[in-house]
Backbone of each chain as ProteinMPNN parsed JSONL, in Angstrom:
{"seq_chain_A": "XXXXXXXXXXXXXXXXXXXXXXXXXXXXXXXXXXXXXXXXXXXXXXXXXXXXXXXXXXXXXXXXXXXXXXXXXXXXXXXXXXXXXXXXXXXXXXXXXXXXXXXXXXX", "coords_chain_A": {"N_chain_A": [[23.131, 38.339, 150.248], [24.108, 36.434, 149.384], [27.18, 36.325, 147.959], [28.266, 36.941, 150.36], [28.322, 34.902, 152.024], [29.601, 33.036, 150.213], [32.023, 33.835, 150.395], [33.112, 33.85, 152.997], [32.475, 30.981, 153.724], [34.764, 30.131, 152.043], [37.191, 31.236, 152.985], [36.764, 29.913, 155.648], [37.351, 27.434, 155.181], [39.437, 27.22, 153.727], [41.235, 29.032, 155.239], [41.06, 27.888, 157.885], [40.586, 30.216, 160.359], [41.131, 31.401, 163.569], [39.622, 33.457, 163.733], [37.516, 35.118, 162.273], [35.858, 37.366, 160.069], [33.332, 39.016, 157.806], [32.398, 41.72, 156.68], [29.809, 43.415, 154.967], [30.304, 46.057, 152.968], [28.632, 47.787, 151.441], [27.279, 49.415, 150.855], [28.329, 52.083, 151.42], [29.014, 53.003, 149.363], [28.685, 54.103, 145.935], [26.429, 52.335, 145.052], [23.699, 50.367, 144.678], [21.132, 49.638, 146.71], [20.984, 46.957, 147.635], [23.539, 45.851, 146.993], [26.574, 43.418, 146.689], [29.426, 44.283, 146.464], [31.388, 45.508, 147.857], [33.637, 44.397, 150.239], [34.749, 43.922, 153.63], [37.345, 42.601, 155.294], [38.251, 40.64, 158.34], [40.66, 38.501, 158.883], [41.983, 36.0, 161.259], [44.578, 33.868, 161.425], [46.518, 30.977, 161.897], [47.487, 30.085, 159.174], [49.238, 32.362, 158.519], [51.2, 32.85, 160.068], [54.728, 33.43, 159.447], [54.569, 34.496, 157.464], [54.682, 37.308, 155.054], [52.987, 40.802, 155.073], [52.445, 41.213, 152.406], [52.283, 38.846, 151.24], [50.761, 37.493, 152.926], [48.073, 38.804, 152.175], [47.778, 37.782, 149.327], [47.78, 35.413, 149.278], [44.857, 35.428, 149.959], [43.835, 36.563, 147.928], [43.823, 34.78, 146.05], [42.686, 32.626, 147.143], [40.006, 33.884, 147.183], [39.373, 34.295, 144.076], [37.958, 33.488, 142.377], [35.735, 35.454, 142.911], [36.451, 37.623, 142.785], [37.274, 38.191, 140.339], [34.79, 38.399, 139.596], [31.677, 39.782, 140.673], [32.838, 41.132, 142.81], [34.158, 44.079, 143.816], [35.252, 45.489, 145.441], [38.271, 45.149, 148.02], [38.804, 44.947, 151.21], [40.94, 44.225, 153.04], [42.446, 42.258, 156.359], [44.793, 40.947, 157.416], [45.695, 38.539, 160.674], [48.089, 36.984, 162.396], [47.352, 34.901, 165.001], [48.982, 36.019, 167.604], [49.79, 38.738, 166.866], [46.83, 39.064, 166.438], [46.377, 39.157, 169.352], [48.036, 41.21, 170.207], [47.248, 43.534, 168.911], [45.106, 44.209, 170.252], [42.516, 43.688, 169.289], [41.524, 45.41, 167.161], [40.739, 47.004, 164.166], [41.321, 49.305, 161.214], [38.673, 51.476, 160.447], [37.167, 51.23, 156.929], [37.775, 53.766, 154.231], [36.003, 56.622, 152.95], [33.473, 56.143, 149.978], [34.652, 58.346, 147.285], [33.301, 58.33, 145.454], [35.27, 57.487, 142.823], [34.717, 54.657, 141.588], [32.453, 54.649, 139.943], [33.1, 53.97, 137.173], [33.447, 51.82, 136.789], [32.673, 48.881, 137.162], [32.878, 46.656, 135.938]], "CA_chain_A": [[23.909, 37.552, 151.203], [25.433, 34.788, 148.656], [28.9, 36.416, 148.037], [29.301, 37.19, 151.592], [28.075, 33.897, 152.253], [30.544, 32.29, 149.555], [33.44, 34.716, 150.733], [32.592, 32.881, 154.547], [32.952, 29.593, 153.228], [35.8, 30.209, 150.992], [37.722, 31.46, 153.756], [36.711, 29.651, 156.737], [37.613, 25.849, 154.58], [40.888, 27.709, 153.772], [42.548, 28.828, 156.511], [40.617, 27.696, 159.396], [40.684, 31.439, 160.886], [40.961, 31.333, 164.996], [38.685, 34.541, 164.461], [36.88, 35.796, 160.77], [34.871, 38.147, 160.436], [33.237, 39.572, 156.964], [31.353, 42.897, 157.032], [29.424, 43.855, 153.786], [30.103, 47.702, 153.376], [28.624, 48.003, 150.347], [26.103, 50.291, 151.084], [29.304, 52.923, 151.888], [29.653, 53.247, 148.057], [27.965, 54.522, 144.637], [25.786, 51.344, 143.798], [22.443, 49.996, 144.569], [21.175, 48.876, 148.244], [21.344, 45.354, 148.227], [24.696, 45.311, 145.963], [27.474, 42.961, 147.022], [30.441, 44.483, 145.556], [32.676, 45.965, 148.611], [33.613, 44.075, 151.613], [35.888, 44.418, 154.358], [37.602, 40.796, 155.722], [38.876, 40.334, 159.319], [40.73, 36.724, 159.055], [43.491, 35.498, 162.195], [44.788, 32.565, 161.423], [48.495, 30.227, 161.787], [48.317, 30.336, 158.053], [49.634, 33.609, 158.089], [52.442, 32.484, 160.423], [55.838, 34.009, 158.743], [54.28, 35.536, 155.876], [54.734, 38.991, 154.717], [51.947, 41.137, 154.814], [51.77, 40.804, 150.376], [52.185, 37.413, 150.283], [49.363, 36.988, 153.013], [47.125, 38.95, 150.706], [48.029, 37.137, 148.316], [46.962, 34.141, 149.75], [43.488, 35.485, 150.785], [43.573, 37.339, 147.069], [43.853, 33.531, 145.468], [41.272, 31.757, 146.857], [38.683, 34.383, 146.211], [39.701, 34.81, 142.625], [36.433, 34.019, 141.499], [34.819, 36.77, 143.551], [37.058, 39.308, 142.74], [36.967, 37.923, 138.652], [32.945, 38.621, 138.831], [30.899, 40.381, 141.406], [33.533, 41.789, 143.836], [34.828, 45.18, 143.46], [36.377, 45.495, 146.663], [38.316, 44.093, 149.317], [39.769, 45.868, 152.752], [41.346, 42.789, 154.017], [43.291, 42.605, 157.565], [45.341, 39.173, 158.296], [47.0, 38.578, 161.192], [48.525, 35.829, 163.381], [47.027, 34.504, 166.318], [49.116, 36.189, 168.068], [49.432, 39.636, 166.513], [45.853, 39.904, 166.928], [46.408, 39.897, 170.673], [48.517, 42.925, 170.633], [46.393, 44.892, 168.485], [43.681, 44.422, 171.076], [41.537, 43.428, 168.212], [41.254, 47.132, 166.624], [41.228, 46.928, 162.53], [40.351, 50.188, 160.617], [37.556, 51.043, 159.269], [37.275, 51.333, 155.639], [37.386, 54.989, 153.966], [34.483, 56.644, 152.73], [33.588, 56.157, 149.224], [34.821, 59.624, 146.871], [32.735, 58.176, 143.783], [35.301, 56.983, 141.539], [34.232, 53.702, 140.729], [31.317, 54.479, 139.268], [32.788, 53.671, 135.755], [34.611, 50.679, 137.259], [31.751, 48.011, 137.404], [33.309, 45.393, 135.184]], "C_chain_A": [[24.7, 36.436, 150.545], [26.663, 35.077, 148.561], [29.035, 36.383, 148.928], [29.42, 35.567, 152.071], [29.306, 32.832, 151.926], [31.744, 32.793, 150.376], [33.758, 33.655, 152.356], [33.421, 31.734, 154.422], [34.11, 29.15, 152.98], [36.688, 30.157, 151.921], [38.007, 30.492, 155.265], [37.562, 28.224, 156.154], [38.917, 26.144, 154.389], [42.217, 27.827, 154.648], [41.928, 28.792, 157.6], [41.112, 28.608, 160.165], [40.371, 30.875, 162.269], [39.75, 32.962, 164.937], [38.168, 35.087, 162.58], [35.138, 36.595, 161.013], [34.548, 38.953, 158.696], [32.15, 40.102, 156.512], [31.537, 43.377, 155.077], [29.36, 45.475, 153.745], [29.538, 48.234, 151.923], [28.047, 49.604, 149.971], [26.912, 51.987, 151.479], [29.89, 53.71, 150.451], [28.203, 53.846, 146.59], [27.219, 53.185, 144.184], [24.415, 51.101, 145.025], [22.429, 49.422, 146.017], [21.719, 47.519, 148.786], [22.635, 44.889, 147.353], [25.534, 44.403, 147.505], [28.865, 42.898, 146.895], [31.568, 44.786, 146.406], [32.085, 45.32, 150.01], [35.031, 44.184, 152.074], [35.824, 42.952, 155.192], [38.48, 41.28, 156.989], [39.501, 38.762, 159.097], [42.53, 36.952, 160.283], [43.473, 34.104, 161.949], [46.291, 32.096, 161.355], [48.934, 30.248, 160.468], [49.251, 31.304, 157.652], [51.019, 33.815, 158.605], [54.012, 32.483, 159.612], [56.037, 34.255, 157.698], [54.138, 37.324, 155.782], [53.301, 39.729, 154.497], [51.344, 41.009, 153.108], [51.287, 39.528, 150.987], [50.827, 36.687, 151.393], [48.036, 37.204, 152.028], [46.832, 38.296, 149.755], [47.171, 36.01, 148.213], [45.642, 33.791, 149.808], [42.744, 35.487, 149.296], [42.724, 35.748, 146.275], [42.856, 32.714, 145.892], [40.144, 32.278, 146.62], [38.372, 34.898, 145.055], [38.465, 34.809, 142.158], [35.198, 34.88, 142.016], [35.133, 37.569, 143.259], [36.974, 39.388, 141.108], [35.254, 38.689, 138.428], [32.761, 39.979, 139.836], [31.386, 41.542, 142.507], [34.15, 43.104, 143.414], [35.981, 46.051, 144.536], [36.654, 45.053, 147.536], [39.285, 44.342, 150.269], [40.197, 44.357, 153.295], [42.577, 42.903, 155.276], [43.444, 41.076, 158.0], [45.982, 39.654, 159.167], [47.11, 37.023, 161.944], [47.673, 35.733, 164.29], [47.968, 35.631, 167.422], [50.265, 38.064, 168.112], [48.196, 40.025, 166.775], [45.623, 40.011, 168.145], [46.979, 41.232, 170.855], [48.186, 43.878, 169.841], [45.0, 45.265, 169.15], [42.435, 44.418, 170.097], [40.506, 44.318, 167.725], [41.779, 47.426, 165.394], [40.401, 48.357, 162.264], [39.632, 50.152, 160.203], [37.694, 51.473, 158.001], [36.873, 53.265, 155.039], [35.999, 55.515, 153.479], [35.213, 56.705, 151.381], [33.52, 57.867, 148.52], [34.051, 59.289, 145.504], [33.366, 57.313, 142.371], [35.164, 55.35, 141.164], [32.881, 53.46, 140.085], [31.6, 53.611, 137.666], [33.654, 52.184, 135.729], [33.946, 49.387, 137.867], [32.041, 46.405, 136.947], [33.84, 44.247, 136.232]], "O_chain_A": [[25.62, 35.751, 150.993], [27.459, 34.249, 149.007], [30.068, 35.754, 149.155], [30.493, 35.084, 152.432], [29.868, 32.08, 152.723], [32.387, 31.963, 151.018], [34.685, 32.855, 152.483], [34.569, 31.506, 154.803], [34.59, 28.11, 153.431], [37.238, 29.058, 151.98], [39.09, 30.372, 155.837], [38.549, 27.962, 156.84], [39.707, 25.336, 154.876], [43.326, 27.311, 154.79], [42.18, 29.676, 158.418], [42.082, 28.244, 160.83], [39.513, 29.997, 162.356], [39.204, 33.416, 165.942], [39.127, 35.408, 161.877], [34.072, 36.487, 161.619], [35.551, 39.515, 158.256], [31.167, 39.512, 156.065], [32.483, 43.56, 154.311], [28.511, 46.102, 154.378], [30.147, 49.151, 151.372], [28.322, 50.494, 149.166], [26.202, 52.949, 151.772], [30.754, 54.58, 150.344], [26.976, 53.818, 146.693], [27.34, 52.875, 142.999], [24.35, 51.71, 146.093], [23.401, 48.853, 146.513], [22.419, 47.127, 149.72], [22.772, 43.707, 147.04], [25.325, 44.546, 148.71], [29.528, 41.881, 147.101], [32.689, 44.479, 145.999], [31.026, 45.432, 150.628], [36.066, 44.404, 151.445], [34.836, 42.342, 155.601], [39.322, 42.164, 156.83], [38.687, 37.841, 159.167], [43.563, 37.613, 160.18], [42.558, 33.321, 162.205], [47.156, 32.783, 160.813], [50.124, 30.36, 160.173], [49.968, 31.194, 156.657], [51.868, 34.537, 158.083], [54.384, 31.391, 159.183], [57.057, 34.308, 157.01], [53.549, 38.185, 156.436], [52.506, 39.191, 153.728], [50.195, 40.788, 152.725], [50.109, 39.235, 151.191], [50.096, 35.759, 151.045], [47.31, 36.415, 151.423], [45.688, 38.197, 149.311], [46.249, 35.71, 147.455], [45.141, 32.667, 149.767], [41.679, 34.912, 149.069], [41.526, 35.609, 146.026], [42.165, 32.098, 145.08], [39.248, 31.666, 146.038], [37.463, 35.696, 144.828], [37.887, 35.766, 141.643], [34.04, 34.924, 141.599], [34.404, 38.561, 143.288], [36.661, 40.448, 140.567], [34.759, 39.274, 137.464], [33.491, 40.971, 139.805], [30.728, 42.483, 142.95], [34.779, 42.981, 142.362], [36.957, 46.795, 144.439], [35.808, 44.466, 148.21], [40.46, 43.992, 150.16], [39.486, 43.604, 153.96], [43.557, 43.62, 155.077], [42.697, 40.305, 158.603], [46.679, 40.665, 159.088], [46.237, 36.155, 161.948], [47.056, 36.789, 164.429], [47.162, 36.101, 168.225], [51.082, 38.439, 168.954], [48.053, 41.136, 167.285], [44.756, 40.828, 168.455], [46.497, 42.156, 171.511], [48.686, 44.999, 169.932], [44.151, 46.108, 168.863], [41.478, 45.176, 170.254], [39.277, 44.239, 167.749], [42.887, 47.941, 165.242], [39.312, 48.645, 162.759], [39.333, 49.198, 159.485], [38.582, 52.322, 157.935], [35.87, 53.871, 155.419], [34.979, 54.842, 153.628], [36.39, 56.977, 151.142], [32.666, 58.647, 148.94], [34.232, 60.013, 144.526], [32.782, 56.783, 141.425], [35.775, 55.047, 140.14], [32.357, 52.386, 139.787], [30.781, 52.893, 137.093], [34.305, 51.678, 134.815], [34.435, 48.831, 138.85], [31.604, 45.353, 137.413], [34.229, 43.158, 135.811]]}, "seq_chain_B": "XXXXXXXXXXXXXXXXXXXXXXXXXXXXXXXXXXXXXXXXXXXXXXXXXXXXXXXXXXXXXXXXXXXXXXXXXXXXXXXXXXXXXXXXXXXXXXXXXXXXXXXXXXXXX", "coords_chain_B": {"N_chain_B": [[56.431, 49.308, 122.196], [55.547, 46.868, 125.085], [52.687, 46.228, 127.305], [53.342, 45.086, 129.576], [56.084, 45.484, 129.752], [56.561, 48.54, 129.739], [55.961, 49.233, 132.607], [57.47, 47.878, 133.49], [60.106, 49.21, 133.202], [58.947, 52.276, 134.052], [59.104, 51.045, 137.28], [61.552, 50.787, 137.522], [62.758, 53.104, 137.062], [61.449, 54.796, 139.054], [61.451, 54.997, 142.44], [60.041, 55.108, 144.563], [56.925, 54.457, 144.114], [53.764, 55.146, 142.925], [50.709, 53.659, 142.457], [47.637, 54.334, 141.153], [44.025, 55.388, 141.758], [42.914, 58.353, 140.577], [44.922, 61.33, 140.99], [47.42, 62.305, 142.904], [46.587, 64.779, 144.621], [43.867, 65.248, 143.605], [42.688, 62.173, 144.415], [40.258, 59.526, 142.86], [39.072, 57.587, 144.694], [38.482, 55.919, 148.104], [40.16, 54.762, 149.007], [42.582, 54.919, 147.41], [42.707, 57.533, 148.463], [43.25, 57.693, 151.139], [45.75, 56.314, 151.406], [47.901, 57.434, 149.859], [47.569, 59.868, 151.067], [48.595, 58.775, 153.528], [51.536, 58.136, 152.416], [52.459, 60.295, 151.929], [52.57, 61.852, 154.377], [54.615, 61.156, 154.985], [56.663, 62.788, 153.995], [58.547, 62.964, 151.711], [59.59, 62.792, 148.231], [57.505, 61.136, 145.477], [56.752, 59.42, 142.931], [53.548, 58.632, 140.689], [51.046, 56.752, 139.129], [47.918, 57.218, 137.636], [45.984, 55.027, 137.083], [43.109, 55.635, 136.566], [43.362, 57.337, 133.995], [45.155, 55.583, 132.694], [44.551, 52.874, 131.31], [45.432, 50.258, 129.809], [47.542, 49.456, 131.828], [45.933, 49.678, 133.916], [44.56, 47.648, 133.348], [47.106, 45.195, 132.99], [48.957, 45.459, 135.233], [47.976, 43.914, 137.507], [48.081, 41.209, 136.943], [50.36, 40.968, 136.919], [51.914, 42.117, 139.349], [50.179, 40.198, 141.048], [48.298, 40.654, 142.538], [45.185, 42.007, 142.718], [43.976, 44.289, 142.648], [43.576, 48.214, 143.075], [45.21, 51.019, 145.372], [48.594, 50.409, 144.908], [51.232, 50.701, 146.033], [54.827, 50.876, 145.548], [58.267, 49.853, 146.041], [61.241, 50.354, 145.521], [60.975, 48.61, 143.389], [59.791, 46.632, 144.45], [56.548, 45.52, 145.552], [54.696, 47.239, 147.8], [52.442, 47.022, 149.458], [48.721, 47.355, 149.348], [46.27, 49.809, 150.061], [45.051, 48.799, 153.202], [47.669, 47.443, 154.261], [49.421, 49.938, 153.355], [48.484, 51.699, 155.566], [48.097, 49.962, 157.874], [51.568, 49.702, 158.298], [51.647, 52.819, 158.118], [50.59, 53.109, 160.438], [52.344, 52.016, 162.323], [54.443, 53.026, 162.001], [56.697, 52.198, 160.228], [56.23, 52.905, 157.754], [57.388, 55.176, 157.463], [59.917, 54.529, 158.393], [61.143, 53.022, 156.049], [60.116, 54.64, 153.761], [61.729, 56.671, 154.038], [64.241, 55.824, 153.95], [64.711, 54.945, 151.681], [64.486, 57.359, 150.575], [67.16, 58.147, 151.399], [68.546, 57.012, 150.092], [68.67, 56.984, 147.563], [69.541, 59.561, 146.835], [72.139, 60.639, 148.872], [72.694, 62.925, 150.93]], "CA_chain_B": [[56.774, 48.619, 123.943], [54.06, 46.135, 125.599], [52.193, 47.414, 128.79], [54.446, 44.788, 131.263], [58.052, 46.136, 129.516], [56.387, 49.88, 130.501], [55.475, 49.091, 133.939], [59.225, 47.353, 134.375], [60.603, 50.61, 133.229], [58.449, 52.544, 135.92], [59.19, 50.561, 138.718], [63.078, 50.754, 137.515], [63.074, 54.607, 137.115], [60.906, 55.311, 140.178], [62.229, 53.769, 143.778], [59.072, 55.148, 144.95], [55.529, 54.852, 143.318], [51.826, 54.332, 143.593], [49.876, 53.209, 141.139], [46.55, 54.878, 141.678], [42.998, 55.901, 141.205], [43.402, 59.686, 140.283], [46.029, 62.12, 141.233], [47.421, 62.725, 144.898], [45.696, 66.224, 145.039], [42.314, 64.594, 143.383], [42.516, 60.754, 144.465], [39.023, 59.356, 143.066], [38.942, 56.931, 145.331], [39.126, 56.547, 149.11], [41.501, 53.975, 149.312], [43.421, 55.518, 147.231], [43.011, 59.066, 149.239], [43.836, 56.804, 152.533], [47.139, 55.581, 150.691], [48.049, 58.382, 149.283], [47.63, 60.562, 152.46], [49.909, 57.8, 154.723], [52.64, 58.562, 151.705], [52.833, 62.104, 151.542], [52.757, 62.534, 155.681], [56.221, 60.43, 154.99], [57.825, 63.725, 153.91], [59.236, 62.278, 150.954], [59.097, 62.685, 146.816], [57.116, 60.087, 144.943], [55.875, 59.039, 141.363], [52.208, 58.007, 140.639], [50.524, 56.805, 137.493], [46.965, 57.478, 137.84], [45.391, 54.063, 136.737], [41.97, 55.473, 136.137], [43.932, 57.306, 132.695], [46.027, 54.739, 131.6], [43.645, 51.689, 131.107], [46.105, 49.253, 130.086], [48.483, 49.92, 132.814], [45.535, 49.186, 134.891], [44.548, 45.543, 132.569], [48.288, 44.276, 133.108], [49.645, 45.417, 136.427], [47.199, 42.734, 138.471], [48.581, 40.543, 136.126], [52.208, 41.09, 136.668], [52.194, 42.005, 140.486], [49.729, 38.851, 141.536], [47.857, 41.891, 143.47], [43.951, 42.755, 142.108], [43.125, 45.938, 143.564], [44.533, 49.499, 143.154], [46.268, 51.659, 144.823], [48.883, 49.892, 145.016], [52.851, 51.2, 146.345], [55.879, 49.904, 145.149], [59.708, 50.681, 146.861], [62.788, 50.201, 145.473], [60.928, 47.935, 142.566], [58.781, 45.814, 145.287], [55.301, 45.959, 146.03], [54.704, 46.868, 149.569], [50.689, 46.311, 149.599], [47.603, 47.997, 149.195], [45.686, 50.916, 151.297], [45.211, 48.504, 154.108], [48.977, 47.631, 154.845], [50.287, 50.872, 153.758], [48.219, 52.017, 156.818], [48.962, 49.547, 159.225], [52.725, 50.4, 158.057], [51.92, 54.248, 158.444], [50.455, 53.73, 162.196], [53.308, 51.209, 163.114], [56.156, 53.587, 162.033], [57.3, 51.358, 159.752], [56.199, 53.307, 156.393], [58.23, 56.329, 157.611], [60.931, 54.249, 158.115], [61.038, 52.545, 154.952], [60.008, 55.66, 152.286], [62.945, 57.655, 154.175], [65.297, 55.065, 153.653], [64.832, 54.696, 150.25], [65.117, 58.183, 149.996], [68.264, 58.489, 151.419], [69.267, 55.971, 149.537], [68.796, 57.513, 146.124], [69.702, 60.895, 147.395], [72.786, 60.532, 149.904], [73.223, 64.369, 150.842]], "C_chain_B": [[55.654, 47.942, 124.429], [53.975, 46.831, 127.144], [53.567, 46.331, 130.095], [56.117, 45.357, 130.922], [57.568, 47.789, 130.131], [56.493, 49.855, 131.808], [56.767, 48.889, 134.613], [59.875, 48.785, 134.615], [60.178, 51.464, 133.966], [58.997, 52.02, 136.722], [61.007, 50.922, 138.585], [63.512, 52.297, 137.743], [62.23, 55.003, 138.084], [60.847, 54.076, 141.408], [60.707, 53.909, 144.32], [57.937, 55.555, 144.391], [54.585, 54.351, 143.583], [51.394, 54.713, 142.142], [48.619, 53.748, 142.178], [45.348, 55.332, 141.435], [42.842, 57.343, 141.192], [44.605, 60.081, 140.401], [45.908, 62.101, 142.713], [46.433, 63.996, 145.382], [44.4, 65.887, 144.534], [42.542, 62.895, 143.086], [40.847, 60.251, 144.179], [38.434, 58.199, 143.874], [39.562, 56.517, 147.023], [40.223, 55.79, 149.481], [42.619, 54.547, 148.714], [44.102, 56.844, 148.222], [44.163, 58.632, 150.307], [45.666, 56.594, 152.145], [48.05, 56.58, 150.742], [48.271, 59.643, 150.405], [48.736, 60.127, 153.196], [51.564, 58.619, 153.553], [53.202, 59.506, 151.341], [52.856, 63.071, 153.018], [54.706, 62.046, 156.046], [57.164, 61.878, 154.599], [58.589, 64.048, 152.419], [58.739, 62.621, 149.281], [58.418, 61.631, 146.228], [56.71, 60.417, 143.464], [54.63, 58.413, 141.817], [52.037, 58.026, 139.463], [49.098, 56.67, 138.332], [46.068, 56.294, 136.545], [44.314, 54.26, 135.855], [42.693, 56.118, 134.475], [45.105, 56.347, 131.808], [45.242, 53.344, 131.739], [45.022, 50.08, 130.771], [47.094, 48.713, 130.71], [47.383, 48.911, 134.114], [44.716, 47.73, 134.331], [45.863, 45.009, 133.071], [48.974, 44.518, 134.011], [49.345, 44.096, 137.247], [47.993, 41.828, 138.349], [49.921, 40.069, 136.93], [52.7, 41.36, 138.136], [51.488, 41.163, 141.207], [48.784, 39.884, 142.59], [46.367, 42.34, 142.288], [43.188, 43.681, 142.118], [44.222, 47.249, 143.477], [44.361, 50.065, 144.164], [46.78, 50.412, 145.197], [50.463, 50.523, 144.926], [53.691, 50.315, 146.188], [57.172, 50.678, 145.29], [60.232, 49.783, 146.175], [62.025, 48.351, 144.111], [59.914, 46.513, 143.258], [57.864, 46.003, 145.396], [55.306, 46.039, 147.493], [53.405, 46.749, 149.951], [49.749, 47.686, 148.804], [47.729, 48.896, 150.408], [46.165, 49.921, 152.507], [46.785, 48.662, 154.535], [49.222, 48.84, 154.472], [49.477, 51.727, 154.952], [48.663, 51.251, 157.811], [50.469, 50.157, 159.292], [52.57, 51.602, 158.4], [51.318, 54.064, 160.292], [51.588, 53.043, 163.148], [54.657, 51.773, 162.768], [56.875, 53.097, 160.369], [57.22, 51.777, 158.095], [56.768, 54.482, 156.433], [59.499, 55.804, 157.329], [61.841, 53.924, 156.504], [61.205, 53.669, 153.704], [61.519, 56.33, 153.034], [63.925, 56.999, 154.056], [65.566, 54.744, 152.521], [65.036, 55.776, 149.815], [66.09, 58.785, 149.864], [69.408, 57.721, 150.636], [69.6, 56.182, 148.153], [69.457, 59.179, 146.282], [70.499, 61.123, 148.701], [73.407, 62.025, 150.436], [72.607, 64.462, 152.397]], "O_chain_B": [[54.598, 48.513, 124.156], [54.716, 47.546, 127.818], [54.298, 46.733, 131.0], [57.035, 45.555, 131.718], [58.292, 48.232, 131.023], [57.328, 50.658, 132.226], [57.181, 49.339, 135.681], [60.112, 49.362, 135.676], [60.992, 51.698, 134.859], [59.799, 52.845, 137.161], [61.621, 51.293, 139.586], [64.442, 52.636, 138.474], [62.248, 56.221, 137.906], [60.457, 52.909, 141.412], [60.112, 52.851, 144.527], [57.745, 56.742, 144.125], [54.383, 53.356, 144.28], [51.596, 55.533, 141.246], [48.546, 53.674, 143.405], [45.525, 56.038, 140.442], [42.473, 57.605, 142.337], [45.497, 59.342, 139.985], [44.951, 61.971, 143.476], [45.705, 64.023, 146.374], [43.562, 66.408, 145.27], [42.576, 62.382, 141.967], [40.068, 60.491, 145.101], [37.259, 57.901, 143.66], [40.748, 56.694, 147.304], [41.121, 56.194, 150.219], [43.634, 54.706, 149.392], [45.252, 57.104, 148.576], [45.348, 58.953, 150.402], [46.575, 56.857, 152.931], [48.934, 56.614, 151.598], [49.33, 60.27, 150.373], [49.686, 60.849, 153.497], [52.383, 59.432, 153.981], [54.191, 59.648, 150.622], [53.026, 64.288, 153.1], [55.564, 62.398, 156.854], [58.339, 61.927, 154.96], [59.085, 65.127, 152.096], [57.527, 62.705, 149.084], [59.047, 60.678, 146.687], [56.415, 61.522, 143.008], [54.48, 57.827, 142.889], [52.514, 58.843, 138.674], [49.054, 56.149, 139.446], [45.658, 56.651, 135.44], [44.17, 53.648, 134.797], [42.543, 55.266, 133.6], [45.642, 56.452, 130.705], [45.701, 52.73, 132.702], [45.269, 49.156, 131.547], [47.588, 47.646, 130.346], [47.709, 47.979, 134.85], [44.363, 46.867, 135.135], [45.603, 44.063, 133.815], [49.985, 43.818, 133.954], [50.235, 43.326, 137.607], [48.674, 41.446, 139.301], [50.256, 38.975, 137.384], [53.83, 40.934, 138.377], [51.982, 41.102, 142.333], [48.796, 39.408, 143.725], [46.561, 42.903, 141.211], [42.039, 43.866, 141.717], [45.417, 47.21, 143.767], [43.173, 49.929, 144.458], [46.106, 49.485, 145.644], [50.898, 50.82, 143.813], [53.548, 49.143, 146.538], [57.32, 51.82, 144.857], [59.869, 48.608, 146.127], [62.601, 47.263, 144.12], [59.452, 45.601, 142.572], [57.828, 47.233, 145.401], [55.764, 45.199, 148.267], [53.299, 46.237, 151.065], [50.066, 48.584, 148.024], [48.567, 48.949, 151.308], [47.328, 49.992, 152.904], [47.204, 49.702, 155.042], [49.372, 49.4, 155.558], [50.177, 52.691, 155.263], [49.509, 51.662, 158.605], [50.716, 50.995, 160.159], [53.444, 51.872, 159.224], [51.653, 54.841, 161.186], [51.779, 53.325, 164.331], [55.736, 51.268, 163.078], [57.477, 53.858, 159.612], [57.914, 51.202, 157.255], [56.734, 55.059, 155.346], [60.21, 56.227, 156.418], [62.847, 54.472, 156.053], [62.12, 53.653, 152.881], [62.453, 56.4, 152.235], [64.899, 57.751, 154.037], [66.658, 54.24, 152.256], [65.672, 55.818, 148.762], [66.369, 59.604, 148.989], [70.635, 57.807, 150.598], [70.588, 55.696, 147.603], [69.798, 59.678, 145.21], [69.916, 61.672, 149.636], [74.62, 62.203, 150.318], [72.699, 65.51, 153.036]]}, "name": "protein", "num_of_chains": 2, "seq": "XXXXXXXXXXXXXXXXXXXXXXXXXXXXXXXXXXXXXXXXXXXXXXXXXXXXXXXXXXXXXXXXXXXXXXXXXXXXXXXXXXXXXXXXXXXXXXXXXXXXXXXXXXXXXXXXXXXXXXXXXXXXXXXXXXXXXXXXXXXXXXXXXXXXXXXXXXXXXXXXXXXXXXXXXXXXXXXXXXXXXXXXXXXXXXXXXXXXXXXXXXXXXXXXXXXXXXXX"}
């Protein structure tokens, strides 16, 4: 629970999300039960307000640099506006299934 | 040649490409598959470099597109995101629009 924990934190102090949400899917992949390596991020927030879908990424990418530098191996992330996530009726995909290849991709 | 002068040259000689974990017909990964799938219901020709064999391709892209995760699609010399967006893009229309416009664009017939 500490990365997701950190990831939480990281996020919530950031862009004060009107809605976050961050589901550990780890367990969807080639590694060990209690790993922490793939998660999937819901964040709505005004930061995101007339940014391009990159350069939100971007945004989200940058403050969890040192999650994604160490422990993190993946990250499904879904920004939107306040008021984008009304008209998606607050319905994000879910994440694919894992096909194996990062087994050799641990670093 | 250093790996970011290669990568320029890619993106310059291919309008449309994905950087990627395998091949389109064996993606080893599902984001990739996901990606990779949305971009090939587009209709359309593409380039791919297959990340997991070129290692320093996949050290100095991150780098050089500010982006830490593969796959990763790039039009007309832009990045246009990862899996996620190029799905939202493929259920909102908007990655049909886009790849076919670039292909008419290189290919005015």
């Amino acid at each position: 629970m500490i990365i997701q924990q950190q990831i939480e934190q990281q996020l919530q102090s950031s862009f004060a999300p009107a809605f976050l949400e961050v589901f550990n899917e780890s367990h969807m992949h080639s590694v060990s039960a209690d790993s922490e390596t793939h998660f999937r991020v819901v964040v709505v927030s005004s930061s995101f307000d007339g940014f391009s879908r990159v350069a939100r990424h971007q945004q989200v990418y940058a403050v969890l640099a040192p999650q994604l530098a160490g422990p993190v191996h993946a990250l499904a992330l879904h920004t939107h506006t306040a008021v984008e996530w009304e008209q998606r009726e607050q319905a994000v995909h879910a994440s694919p299934k894992c096909l194996g290849g990062s087994k050799p991709d641990q670093t | 040649m250093d790996t970011i002068e290669i990568i320029k040259e890619q993106l310059q000689n291919n309008q449309i490409l994905l950087y990627m974990k395998g091949s389109p017909n064996q993606p080893q990964c599902g984001f990739s598959a996901r990606t990779v799938e949305a971009l090939m219901a587009c209709g359309e020709r593409f380039a791919y470099v297959d990340i997991l064999t070129n290692p320093d391709i996949r050290a100095a892209l991150p780098g050089y597109a500010n982006w830490p995760t593969f796959p990763q699609l790039w039009v007309n010399g832009e990045l246009v995101g990862g899996c996620d967006i190029v799905a939202e893009m493929h259920d909102s229309g908007e990655l049909q629009t886009l790849i076919k416009e670039q292909a008419a664009a290189e290919d005015p017939e």
